[in-house]
N, C-alpha and C positions, 0 to 999 in steps of 0.2 A: 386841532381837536381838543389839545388838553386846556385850549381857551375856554369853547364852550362849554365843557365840563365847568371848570371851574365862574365860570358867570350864573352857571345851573345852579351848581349849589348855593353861591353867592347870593340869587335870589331865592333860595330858598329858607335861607337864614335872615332876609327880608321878610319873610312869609311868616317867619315864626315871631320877628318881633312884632309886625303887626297882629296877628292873632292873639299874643300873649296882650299885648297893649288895648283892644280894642275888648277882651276876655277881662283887664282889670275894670276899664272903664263899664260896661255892664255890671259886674257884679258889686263893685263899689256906690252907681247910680240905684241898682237894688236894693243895698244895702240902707243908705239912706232916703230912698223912699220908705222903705218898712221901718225906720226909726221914726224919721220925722212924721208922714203921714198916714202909716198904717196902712200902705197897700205894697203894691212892688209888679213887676211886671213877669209877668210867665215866661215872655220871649226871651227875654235875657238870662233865665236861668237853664230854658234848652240851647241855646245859644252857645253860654258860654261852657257849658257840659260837653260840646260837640266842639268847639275849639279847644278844650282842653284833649279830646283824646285826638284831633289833627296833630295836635302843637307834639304830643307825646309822642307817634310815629311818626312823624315827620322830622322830630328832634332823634329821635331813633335810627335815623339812613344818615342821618346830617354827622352825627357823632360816633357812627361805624367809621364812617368814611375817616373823618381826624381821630383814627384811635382814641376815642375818647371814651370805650364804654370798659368796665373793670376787667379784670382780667388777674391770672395768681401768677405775682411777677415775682416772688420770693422763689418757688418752684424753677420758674423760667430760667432766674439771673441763676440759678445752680448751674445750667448746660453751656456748653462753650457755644461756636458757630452752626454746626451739624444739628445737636439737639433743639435749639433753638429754632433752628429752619423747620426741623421734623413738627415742633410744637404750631410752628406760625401754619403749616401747611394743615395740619389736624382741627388744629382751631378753625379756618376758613372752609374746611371741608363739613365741620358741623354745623357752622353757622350757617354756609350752604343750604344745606340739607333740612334745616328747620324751616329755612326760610323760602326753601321750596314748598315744602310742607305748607306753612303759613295761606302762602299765597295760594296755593291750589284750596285748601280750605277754603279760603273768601271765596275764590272762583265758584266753586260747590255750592254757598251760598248765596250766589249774585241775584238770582229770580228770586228766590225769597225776601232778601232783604230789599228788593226793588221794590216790591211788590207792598209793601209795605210803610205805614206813615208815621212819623212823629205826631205825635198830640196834638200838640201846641200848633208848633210849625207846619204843618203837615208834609216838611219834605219827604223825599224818599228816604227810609230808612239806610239806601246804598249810599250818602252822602258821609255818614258815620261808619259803617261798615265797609266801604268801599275801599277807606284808606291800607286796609292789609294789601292791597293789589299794588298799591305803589310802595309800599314798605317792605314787601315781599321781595317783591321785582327790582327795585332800588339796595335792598342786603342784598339779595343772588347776585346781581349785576358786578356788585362792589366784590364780594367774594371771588369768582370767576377771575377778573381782572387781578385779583391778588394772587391768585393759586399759578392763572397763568404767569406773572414774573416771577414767583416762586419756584417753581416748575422750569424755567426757562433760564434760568440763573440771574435777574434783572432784579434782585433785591439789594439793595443800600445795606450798607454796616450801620449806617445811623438808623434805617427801618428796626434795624434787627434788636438793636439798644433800645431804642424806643417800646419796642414788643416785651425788651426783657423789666422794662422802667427805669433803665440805664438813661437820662436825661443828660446825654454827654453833647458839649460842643463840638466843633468842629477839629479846633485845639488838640482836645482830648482825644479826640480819634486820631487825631495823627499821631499822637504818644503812643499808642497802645498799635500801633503797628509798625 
C-alpha cells in the first residue's frame, strides 16, 4: 500500500514539473511574440493562469505531505516529547479542519462553477475551481493518517524533530537517548 502511495505522489511531482515546464514555455513564447511581433496569443495566458493555480494546490498536498509547509518551530523546539506530540496533534486537527472546510466549499460550488466558461478557452470553469476537491480531500486524507499514528503511538522520534526543525541524523538520535 505504502508503494502506491508513494508512486501517487511520485507522479504527482511529475505533474507539477510538467505543468510548471509547459506554464514557462507558454508565457516565455508570449512573451516574445509581443516583443518581436506585436501580438501574443490569449490561450497561453488563460492557460498558463490555470496551470499556475493547479501547480500551487497541487504543490500544496505534495508539500504537506513531506513536512515541507512553515510551521513556529522555535515555540515547538521549547517542549520536550509530550508537548511536542500535543502540538503535532493540534496542528493536524486544524489543518484537518480547514481543509474540510475547503473542500466542502468547492463541493458548494461545483454546479456553479460547472456551469460556467472561461473566455478564451471555454472550458468549464470547474477545471480551475475543481482543484480545492483534490486539495481538500488530499490535506484531510494526509491529516487523518497522521492524527491516526499520533493517536495510536506510531509516531518516529525523528518525525517529532523534524516537526520541532530538529534536522537530526540518525547518529544524533541515538545520542540523545
Amino acid at each position: 500500500m505504502q508503494k502506491t502511495i508513494d508512486l501517487f505522489f511520485k507522479a504527482l511531482e511529475v505533474l507539477l514539473i510538467v505543468l510548471l515546464s509547459v506554464m514557462a514555455m507558454m508565457v516565455f513564447a508570449n512573451v516574445v511574440l509581443r516583443y518581436a511581433f506585436n501580438s501574443g496569443m490569449s490561450v497561453s495566458e488563460e492557460l498558463s493562469r490555470y496551470f499556475f493555480v493547479w501547480l500551487t494546490f497541487i504543490g500544496a498536498v505534495v508539500a504537506f505531505r513531506e513536512h515541507g509547509h512553515l510551521g513556529v518551530e522555535s515555540v515547538v523546539a521549547l517542549f520536550g516529547r509530550i508537548g511536542r506530540l500535543i502540538c503535532m496533534v493540534l496542528s493536524n486537527v486544524i489543518i484537518l479542519v480547514c481543509s474540510m472546510i475547503f473542500f466542502w466549499g468547492t463541493w458548494q460550488q461545483f454546479e456553479i462553477n460547472a456551469s460556467m466558461t472561461a473566455p478564451v478557452t471555454g472550458l468549464s470553469m470547474i477545471w480551475v475551481y475543481g482543484i480545492g476537491l483534490f486539495t481538500g480531500l488530499g490535506m484531510s486524507l494526509i491529516a487523518l493518517e497522521r492524527l491516526f499514528r499520533y493517536l495510536t503511538g506510531r509516531v518516529s522520534d525523528q518525525e517529532i524533530s523534524i516537526f520541532a526543525g530538529e534536522n537530526l541524523t540518525i547518529e544524533q538520535m541515538a545520542e540523545r537517548t
